[in-house]
Every structure is written in structure tokens, then in C-alpha cells.
C-alpha positions as CSV (number, residue, x, y, z in Angstrom):
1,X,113.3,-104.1,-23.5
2,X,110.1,-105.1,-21.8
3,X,109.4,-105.8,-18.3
4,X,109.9,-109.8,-18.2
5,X,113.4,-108.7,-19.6
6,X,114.1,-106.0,-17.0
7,X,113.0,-108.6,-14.4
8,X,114.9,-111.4,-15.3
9,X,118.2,-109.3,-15.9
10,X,117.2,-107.8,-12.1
11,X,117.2,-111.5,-11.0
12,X,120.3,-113.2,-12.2
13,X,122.5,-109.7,-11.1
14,X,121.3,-110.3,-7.9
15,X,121.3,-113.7,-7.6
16,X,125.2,-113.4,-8.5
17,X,126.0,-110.6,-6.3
18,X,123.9,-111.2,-3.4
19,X,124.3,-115.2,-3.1
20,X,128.0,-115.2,-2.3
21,X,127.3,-112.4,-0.1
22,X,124.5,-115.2,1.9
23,X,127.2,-118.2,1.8
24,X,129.3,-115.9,4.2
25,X,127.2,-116.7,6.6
26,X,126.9,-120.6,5.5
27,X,130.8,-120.8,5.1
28,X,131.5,-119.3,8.6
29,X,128.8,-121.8,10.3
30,X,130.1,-124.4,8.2
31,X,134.0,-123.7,9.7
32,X,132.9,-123.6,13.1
33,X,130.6,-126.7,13.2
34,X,133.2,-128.6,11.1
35,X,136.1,-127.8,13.1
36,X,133.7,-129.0,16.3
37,X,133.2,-132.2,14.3
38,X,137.0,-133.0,13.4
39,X,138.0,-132.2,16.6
40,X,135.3,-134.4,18.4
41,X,134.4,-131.0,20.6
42,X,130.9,-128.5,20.3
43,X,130.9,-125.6,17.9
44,X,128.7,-122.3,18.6
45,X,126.0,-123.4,20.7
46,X,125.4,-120.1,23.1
47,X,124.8,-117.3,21.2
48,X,120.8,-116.9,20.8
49,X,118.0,-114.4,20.5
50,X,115.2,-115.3,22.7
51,X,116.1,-119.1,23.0
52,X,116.6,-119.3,19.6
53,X,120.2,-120.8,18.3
54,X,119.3,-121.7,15.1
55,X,121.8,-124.4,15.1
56,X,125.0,-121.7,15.8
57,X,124.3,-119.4,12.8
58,X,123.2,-116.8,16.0
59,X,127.0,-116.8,16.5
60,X,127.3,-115.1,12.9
61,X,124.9,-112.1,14.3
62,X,127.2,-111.7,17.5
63,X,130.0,-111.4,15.5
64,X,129.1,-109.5,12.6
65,X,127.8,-107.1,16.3
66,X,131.0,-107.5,17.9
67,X,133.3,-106.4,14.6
68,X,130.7,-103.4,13.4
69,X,131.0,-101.5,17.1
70,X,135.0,-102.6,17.1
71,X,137.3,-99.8,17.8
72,X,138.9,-99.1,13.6
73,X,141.9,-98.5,14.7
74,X,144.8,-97.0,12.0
75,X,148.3,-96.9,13.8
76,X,150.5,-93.4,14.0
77,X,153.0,-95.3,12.4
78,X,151.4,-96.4,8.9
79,X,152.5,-94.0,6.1
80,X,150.1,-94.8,3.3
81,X,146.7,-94.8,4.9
82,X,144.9,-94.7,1.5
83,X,146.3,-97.9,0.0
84,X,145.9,-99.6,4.3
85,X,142.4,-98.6,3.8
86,X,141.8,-100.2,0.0
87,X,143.3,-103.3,0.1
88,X,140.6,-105.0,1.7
89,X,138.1,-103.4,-0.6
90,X,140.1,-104.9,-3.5
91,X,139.8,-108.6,-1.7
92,X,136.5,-108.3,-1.1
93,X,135.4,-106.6,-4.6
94,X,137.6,-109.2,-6.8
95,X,135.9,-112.3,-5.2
96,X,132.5,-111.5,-5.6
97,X,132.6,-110.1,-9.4
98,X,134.9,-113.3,-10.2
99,X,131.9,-115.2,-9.6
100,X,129.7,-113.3,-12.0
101,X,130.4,-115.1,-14.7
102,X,129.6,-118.4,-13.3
103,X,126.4,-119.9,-14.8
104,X,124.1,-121.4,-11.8
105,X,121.5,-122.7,-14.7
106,X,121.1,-123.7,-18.1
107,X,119.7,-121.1,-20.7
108,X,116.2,-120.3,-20.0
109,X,113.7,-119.8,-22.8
110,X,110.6,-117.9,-22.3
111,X,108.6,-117.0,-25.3
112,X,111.0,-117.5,-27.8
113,X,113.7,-115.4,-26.1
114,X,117.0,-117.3,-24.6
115,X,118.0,-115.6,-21.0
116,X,121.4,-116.5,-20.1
117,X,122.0,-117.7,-16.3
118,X,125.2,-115.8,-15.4
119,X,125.3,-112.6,-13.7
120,X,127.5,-111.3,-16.4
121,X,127.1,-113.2,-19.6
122,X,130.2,-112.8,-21.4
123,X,132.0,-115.6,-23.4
124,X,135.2,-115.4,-21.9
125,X,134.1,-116.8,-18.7
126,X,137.1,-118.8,-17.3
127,X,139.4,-116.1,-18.7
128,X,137.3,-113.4,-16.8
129,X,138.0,-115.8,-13.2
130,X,141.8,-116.3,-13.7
131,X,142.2,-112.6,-14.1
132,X,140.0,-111.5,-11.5
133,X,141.7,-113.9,-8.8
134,X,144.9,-113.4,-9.8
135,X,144.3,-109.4,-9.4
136,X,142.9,-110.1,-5.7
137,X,146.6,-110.8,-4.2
138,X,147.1,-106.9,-5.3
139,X,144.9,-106.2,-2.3
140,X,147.0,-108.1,0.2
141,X,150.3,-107.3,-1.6
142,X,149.0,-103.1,-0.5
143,X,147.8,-104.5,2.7
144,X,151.1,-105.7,3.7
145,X,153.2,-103.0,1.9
146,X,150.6,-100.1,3.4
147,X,151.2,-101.7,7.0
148,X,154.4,-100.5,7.5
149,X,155.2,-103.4,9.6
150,X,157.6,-106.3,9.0
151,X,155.4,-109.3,9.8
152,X,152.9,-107.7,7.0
153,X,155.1,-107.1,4.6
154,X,156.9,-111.3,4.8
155,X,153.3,-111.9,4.9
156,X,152.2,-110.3,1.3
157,X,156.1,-111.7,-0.2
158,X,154.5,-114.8,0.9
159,X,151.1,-114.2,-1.0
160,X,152.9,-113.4,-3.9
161,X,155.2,-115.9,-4.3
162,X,152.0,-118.2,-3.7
163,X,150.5,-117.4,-6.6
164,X,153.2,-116.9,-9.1
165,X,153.8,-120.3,-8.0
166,X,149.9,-121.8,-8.5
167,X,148.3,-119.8,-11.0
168,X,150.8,-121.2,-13.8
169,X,150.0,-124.9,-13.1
170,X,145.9,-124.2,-12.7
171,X,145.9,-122.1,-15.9
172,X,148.0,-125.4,-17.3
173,X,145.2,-127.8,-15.8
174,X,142.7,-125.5,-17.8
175,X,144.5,-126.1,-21.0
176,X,144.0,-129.5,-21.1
177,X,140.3,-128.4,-20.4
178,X,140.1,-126.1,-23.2
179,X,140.9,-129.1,-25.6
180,X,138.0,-131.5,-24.1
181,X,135.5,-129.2,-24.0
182,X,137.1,-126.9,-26.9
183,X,135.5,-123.5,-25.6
184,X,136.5,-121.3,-23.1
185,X,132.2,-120.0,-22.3
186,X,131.8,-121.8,-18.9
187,X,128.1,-122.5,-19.7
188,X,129.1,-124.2,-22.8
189,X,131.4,-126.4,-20.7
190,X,128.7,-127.0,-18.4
191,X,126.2,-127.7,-21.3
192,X,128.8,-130.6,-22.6
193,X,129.3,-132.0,-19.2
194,X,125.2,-132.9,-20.4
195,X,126.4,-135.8,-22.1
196,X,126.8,-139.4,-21.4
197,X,129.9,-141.3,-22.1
198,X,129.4,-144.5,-23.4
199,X,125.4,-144.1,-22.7
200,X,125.8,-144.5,-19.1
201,X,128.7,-142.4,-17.5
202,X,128.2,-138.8,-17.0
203,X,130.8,-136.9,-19.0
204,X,131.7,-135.1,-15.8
205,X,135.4,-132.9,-15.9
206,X,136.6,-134.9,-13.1
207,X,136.2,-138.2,-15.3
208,X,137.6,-137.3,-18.2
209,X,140.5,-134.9,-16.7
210,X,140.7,-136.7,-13.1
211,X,145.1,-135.7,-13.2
212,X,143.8,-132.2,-14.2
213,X,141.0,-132.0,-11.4
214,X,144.0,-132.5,-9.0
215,X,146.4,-129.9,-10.1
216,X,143.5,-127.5,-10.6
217,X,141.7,-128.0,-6.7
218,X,145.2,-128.0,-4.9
219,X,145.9,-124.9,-6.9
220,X,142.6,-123.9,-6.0
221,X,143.4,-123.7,-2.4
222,X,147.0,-122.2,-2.7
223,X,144.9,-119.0,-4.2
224,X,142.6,-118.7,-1.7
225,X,145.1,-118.7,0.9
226,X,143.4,-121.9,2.7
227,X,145.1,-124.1,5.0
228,X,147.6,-126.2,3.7
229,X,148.3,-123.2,2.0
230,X,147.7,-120.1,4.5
231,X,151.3,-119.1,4.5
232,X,150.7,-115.5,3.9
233,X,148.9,-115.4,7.3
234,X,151.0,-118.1,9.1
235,X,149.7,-117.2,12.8
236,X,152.6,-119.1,14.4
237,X,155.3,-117.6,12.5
238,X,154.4,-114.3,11.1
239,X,151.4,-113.7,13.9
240,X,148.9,-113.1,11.4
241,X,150.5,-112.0,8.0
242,X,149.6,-109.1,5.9
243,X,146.3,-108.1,8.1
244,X,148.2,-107.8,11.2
245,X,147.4,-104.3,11.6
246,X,143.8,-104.4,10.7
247,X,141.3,-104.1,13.2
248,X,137.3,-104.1,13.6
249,X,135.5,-103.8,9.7
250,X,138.7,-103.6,8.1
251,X,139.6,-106.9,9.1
252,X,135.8,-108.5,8.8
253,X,136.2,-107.0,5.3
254,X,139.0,-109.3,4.7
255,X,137.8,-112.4,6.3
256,X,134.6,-112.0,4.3
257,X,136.6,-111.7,1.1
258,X,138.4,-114.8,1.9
259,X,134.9,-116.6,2.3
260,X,133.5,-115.2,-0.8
261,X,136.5,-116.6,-2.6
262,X,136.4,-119.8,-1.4
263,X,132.7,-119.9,-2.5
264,X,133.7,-118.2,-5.9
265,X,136.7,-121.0,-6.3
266,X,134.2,-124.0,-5.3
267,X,131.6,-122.8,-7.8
268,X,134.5,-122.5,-10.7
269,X,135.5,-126.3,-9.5
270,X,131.8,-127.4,-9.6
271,X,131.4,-126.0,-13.4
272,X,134.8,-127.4,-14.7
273,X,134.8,-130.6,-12.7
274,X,131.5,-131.9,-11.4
275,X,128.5,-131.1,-14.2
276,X,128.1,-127.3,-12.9
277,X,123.9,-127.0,-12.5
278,X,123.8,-130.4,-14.6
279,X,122.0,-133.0,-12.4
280,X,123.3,-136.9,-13.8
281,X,121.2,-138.8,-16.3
282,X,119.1,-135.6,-17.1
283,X,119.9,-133.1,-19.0
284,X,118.5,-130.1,-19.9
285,X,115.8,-131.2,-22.9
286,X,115.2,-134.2,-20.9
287,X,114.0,-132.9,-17.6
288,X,111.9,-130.0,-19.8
289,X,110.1,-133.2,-21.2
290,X,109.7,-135.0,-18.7
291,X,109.3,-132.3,-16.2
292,X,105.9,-133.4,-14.7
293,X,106.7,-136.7,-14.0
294,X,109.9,-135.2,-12.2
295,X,107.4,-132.6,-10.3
296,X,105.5,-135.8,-9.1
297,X,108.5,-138.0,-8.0
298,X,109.1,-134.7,-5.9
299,X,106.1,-134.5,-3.9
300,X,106.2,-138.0,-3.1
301,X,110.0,-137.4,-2.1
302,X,109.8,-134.2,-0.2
303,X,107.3,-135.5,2.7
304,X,109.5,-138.5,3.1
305,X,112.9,-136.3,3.5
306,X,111.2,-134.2,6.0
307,X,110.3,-136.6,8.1
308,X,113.4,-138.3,8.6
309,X,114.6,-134.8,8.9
310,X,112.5,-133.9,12.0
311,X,113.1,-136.5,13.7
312,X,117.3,-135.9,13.3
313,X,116.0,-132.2,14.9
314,X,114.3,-134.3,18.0
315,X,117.2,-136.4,18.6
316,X,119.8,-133.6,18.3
317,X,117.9,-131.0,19.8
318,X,117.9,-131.5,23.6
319,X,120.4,-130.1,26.4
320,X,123.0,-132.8,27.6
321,X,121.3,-133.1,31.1
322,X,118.0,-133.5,32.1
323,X,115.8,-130.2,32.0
324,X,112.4,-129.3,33.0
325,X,110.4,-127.9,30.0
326,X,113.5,-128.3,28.1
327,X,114.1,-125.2,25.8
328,X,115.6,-126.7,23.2
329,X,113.1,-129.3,22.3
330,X,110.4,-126.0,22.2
331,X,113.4,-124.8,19.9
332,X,113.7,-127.7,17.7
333,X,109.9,-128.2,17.5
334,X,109.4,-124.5,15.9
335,X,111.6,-125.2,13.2
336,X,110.2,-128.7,12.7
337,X,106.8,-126.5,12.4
338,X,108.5,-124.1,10.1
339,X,110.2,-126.9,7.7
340,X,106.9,-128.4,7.1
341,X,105.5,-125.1,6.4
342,X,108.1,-124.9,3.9
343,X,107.6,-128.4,2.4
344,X,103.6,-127.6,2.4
345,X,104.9,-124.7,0.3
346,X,106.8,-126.6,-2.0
347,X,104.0,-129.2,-2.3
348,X,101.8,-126.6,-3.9
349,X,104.3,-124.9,-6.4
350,X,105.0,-128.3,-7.6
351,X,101.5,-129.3,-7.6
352,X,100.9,-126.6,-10.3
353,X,103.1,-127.4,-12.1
354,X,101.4,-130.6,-12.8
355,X,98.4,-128.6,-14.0
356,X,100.3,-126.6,-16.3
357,X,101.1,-127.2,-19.9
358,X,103.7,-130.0,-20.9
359,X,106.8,-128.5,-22.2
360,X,105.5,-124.7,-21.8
361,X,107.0,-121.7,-19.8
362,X,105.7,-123.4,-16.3
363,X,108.0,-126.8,-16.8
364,X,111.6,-124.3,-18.3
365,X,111.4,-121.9,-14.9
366,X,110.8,-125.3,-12.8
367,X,114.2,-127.0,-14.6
368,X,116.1,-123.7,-13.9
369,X,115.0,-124.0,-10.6
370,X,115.6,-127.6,-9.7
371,X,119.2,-126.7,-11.5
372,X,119.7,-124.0,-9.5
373,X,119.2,-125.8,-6.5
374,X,121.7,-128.5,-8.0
375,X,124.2,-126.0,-8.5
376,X,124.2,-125.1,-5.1
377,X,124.3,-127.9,-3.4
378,X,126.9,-128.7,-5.5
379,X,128.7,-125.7,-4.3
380,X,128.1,-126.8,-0.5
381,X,129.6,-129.7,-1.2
382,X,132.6,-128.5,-2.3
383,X,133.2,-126.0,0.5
384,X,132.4,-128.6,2.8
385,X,135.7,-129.9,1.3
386,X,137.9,-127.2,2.1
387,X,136.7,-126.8,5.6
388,X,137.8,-130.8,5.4
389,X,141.0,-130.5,4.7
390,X,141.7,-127.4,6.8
391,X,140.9,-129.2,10.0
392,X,143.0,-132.2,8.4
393,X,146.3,-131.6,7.4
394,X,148.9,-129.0,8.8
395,X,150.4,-126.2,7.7
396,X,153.2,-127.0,5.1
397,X,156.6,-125.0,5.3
398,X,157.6,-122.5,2.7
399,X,159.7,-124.4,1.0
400,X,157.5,-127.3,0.4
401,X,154.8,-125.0,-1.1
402,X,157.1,-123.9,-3.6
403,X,158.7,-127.5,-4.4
404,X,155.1,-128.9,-4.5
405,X,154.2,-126.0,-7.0
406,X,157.5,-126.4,-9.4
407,X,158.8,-129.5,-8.9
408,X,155.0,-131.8,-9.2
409,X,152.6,-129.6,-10.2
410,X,153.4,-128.0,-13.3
411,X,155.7,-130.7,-14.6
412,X,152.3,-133.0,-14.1
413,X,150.5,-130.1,-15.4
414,X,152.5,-130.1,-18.4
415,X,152.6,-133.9,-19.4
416,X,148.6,-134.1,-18.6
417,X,148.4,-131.0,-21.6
418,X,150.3,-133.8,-23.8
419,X,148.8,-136.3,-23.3
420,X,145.5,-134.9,-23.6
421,X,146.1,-133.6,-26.7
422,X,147.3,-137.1,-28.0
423,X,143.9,-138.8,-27.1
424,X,141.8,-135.7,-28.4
425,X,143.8,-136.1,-32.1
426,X,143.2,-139.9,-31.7
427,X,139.8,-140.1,-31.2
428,X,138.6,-137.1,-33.5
């Protein structure tokens, strides 16, 4: 193996492992600034270091702080400390290897050699999610059996009944999947999501399964225990559910988990349903050949986002009431500086890549790039959703969880599967 393969293998384990581990931070800023929006209130806007807010992602800092030096507390009354003190590893573990498989770029070839863009390349990709999320509720079935308390316990019966009641109608919406795209590899779905439909429509999951990309995204958020569908914490009814007697890291261990899942989940719905690192109009081969005049459009775009950009920062940037030497346009106009330090930055790489060789090794690590940067945007997008809808709708009852899961979903589920199958035999 030489050392470009040692590298690159280096780069895509840690871009899977230590990306969802970042988007903590994103997701938890995202919540918090969402929920100020919806709610027509501020977010986190106090926490700084030395002036600096950074927009409310200070807040993270103070309470990753806060949680860290927390008293861990493990009750006289909880029997099976061993399984209390697991559970939450098992959460957290399970969400960030189920997004290992998740392909956040097309193939890359590099002199002659194909490098796949998955942290775990394996061909069994959207088999290898379904049985990694499904095995997270073990952790919170242990958390609230382990607990020894009542309100734990309702709250993992909860979990579980959740996802016996979910995970048949998404792996449903995934069959009728499996006959579109005919392979289970998640890159190869992502690779034939490439295509055009009738020369002009992208041939996009969520246009040619649109019944499917419904079932699948309301399942979606039944298994990772988000509003609607947080009934196995259920704060006014079971006080907090199956973490009710966790405390300090134990508990930040858990919320994390829940994060990294919903990140995991949004990246799964972003392959299936919406192109995965496929930008529309360009696919793969066609941004390699064209790659310079893509690199150029670029440089004339980036200067022009900035600026509009910046001047968002100066508007939004400034305290509510008049201050002298106001601290918060000194803030805003560092990170104005910094941005265009960034875009300079940018300006250059792409720059090169004008001066490099049509078609050669500079143009396939720029499209990996520019598709990994697709992909996760992509990604934001989709979380952006969930924090959406939590701030949206309210908390359904038990029972209409599990009508909504027996009664619509997998009948739909179902009769989607057949009538899939119907056009795929008629048009082949």
C-alpha cells in the first residue's frame, strides 16, 4: 500500500467519524437559533470569550463546561450499574458508525486507482444503517431497565414500541427503492440519481418515489426519537423518560447521540431522496470535463456571495440600543475580515486549478471537493428540517403514534411496493 493510499484511507475514516462528531455543535446552534426564530424570541446571545459570540456557538463551549465539571451522579437505588453506565455508550457508538457507510463523494480516481468515498466501503450500505439504528434503541431499552425507576422504564416500553412500529414501514419505503435503483450499495444509488429524466429532470429519489420519501422521513423521525415522535422522553408525562436518572457526561453522552443520529438519519435521506453529493445538471464525468470552466464561474461567484454576506453581518451585528464603540460591530467586522481571508484563500486554490491540466488529478480532487461540499449542505438542509418541525407541531399521544404507524404507514408502504413494481415491469 503506498503512502497516497494510507493517506487517503486516513482521510475518508476521519472525515466519517469526526464530521458527525463537528455537526454536534452545528445541530445544537441550529436548535437554539431555530427555536428563537419560530418562536419570534433571541437564541444564545451572552455566552462569549473576550467579546466574541460567534453568533451563539460560545454557548456550545459553556455547556459542553457546565456538563464536563457536573456532579456524575449514580443513585443508591440502581441495581445494575454496568448496563446504567453502557447504555449511553451504545447510543452514542451506533449513530456515528451508522453513518460510515454513507458516501459524501463520488469515486475518486487518482492514477489509475478508484478510492471509494465512504468511511467504510462495503456494499451493503443501506442494510448496514437499518441494522445499526435499529440496534441503538438497545441502549435506551438498558438505560431505562438499568434505572430502576418507573418513569425510565414506561419511557424505554415507549422507545420500543416506537420502533417496532417504524422500522417495518421505512424498511417497506426502501423496498420500493431497491426496485428503482435495483442495488442496495448507497453510492450506486447516489451514482443513478446522476441521471436526467426525460433530459431535463434530475432523477432525484424524491421524484420518482415522492409516496416513499414520505413514509421513509416520518419514519425517520419516529427513530430518532424527534418531536412529533419524542414519546420515550415525554417531559410532561413521564418527566424525562428513560434518561431520567442520568446526570452530568452521562446525559451529554446521550443528547449527543441523539444529534449524531439526527445528522446520520439526514445524510441517509439526502443519499436516498435528494441526489446524495450529486449537484443537478452535473454529474460526475461532466463537472471532471468541464471542471475549469466551473473553477472560473467560482471565482467570479465567491467575491459576490461575500459581499452580500458582510453586509448581512453589519446589519445584524449591532446591540439593540445605542452604544458607544459598540462591541459588536468590532465583533462582526473581525469575522467580515476573516471570511474574506477565507474567500482570498479559496480564490487561489481555485485559481490553480485553472493552471493545471484539463481532466488530470488537479480537476478529480476539485469535483470531490465541490461534492463534498454539496453533500453537506445538503445535509444542513435537511436537519434544518427537523429542527422545523420540532418547533412546529406538538407532541402526538401514544396512541396516535401507533395508529399513524399501523393503520397509514405501512398499509401506504405496502400499496407504494405494488405499485412500484407494476411501473418498473412496464417500462423495462
Amino acid at each position: 500500500m503506498s503512502l497516497l493510499d494510507i493517506l487517503l484511507v486516513a482521510i475518508r475514516v476521519a472525515f466519517a467519524a469526526f464530521v458527525p462528531l463537528c455537526f454536534i455543535a452545528v445541530c445544537v446552534w441550529m436548535e437554539r437559533r431555530g427555536a428563537g426564530f419560530f418562536q419570534d424570541r433571541a437564541g444564545p446571545n451572552r455566552a462569549n470569550i473576550f467579546g466574541f459570540r460567534a453568533a451563539g456557538l460560545v454557548q456550545n463551549l459553556a455547556d459542553g463546561a457546565k456538563l464536563f465539571f457536573k456532579e456524575d451522579v449514580i443513585s443508591d437505588h440502581i441495581q445494575h450499574k454496568f448496563y446504567f453506565v453502557i447504555a449511553p455508550l451504545i447510543v452514542f457508538f451506533t449513530a456515528v458508525v451508522s453513518f460510515a457507510v454513507v458516501p459524501f463523494a463520488d469515486t475518486l480516481v487518482l492514477n489509475g486507482k478508484s478510492y471509494i468515498m465512504q468511511g467504510i466501503p462495503i456494499d451493503i450500505g443501506i442494510l448496514w444503517f437499518l441494522a445499526l439504528a435499529g440496534f441503538g434503541v438497545y441502549g435506551i431499552i438498558l438505560a431505562g431497565w438499568s434505572s430502576t425507576n418507573k418513569y425510565g422504564l414506561l419511557g424505554s416500553l415507549r422507545s420500543t414500541a416506537q420502533v417496532i412500529s417504524y422500522e417495518i414501514p421505512m424498511g417497506l419505503a426502501i423496498v420500493s427503492l431497491l426496485v428503482v435503483y435495483g442495488t442496495v450499495n448507497l453510492n450506486g444509488m447516489a451514482q443513478f440519481q446522476g441521471q436526467l429524466l426525460f433530459g431535463f429532470i434530475p432523477m432525484w429519489g424524491i421524484i420518482l418515489q415522492p409516496v416513499g420519501f414520505l413514509i421513509f422521513v416520518i419514519a425517520a423521525f419516529a427513530e430518532t426519537n424527534r418531536t412529533p415522535f419524542d414519546l420515550a422522553e415525554g417531559e410532561s408525562e413521564i418527566v424525562a423518560g428513560f434518561h431520567v436518572e442520568y446526570s452530568a457526561m452521562k446525559f451529554a453522552i446521550f443528547f449527543m447521540g441523539e444529534y449524531i443520529a439526527m445528522f446520520a438519519s439526514s445524510a441517509i435521506i439526502v443519499t436516498l431522496y435528494f441526489g446524495g453529493y450529486q449537484i443537478p445538471f452535473l454529474s460526475t464525468d461532466t463537472l471532471i470535463t468541464y471542471a475549469k470552466p466551473v473553477a472560473f464561474l467560482l471565482m467570479l461567484g465567491l467575491p459576490a456571495g461575500m459581499y452580500f454576506f458582510a453586509g448581512w453581518i453589519r446589519k445584524n451585528n449591532v446591540s439593540h440600543y445605542p452604544r458607544k464603540n459598540d462591541p459588536r460591530v468590532y465583533e462582526g467586522n473581525i469575522y467580515i475580515k476573516g471570511f474574506w481571508g477565507l474567500v482570498i484563500l479559496l480564490e487561489l486554490i481555485l485559481f490553480a486549478i485553472l493552471l493545471c491540466k484539463s481532466g488530470g488529478a488537479a480537476a478529480h480532487i476539485f469535483v470531490v471537493l465541490l461534492q463534498i461540499c454539496t453533500f453537506l449542505m445538503k445535509v444542513t438542509m435537511m436537519i434544518f428540517v427537523y429542527i422545523w418541525v420540532r418547533w412546529t407541531l406538538p407532541r402526538f399521544r401514544y396512541d396516535q403514534l401507533q395508529k399513524i404507524g399501523w393503520q397509514v404507514l405501512l398499509p401506504a408502504a405496502l400499496l407504494n411496493i405494488f405499485i412500484t413494481s407494476a411501473f418498473v415491469v412496464a417500462l423495462s
